[in-house]
N, C-alpha and C positions, 0 to 999 in steps of 0.2 A: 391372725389372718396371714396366708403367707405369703410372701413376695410377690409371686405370680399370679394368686390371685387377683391382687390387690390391682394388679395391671388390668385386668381382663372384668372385674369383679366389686370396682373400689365403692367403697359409703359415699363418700363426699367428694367432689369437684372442684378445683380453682380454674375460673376462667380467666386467664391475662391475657389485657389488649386493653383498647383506648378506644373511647367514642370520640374522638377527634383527630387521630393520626391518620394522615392519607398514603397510601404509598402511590410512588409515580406510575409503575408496573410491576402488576401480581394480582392476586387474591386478596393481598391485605387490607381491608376496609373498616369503616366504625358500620356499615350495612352488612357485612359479615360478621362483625362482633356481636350486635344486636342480634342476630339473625342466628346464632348459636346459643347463646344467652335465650331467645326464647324458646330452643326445639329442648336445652336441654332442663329448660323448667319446665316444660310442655311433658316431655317424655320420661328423664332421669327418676325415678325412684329415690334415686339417695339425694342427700343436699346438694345443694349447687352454689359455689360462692361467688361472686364476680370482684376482679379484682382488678380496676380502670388506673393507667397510669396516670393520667389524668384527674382520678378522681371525680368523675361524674358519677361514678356509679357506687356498690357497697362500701367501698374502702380503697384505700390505693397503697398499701401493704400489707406482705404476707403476716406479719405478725399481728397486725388489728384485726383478723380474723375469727372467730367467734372458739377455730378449734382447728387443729391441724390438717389439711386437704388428705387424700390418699393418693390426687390424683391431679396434676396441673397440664395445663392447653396455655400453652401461650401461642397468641394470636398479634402480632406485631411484626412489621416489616425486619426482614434481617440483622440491621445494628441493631434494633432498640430490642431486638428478642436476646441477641447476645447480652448486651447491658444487663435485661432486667432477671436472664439466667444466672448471670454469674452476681449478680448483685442478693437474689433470691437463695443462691446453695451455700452462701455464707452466712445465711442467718440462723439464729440460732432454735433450733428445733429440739423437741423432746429426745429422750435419748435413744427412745424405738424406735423413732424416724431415721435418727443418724445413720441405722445400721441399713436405710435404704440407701442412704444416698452414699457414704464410705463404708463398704463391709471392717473397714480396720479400725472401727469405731466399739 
């Protein structure tokens, strides 16, 4: 599949976010989270995996995951979405993935 599809087109879903994080001001909520989490089981075609920082929900890392996303949402307030991006692009992914995330891979 190639790149831009994969954007536009992807199999499977990771949702990140937290059914307990509140932000003070924004959109960020655990009633947003839910609330995506069930349009896109409601809707989505392809898999959808939920991935609660927290831990309430599937999993609360990308590698206990059943199988490589095509496609992540993170949904967490500003710091904890940086945190858990860059905690997330370091992990270690198949070697097809790598060529999404560094072409010098």
């Amino acid at each position: 599949m190639s790149e831009v599809k994969i954007l536009f087109e992807p199999r499977n879903v990771v949702l990140i976010g937290s059914s307990k994080i509140r932000e003070k001001v924004g959109m960020t909520s655990p009633w947003l989270f839910e609330s995506v989490i069930h349009n896109m089981n409601k809707f989505f075609e392809g898999k959808t995996f939920v991935l609660d920082i927290k831990g309430e929900k599937d999993c609360d890392q990308l590698k206990d995951l059943p199988e490589t996303p095509d496609l992540g949402v993170i949904m967490l307030p500003p710091k904890a979405s940086i945190q858990q991006s860059e905690m997330h692009a370091c992990t270690s992914w198949h070697a097809s993935e790598k060529k999404l995330l560094r072409p010098d891979v």
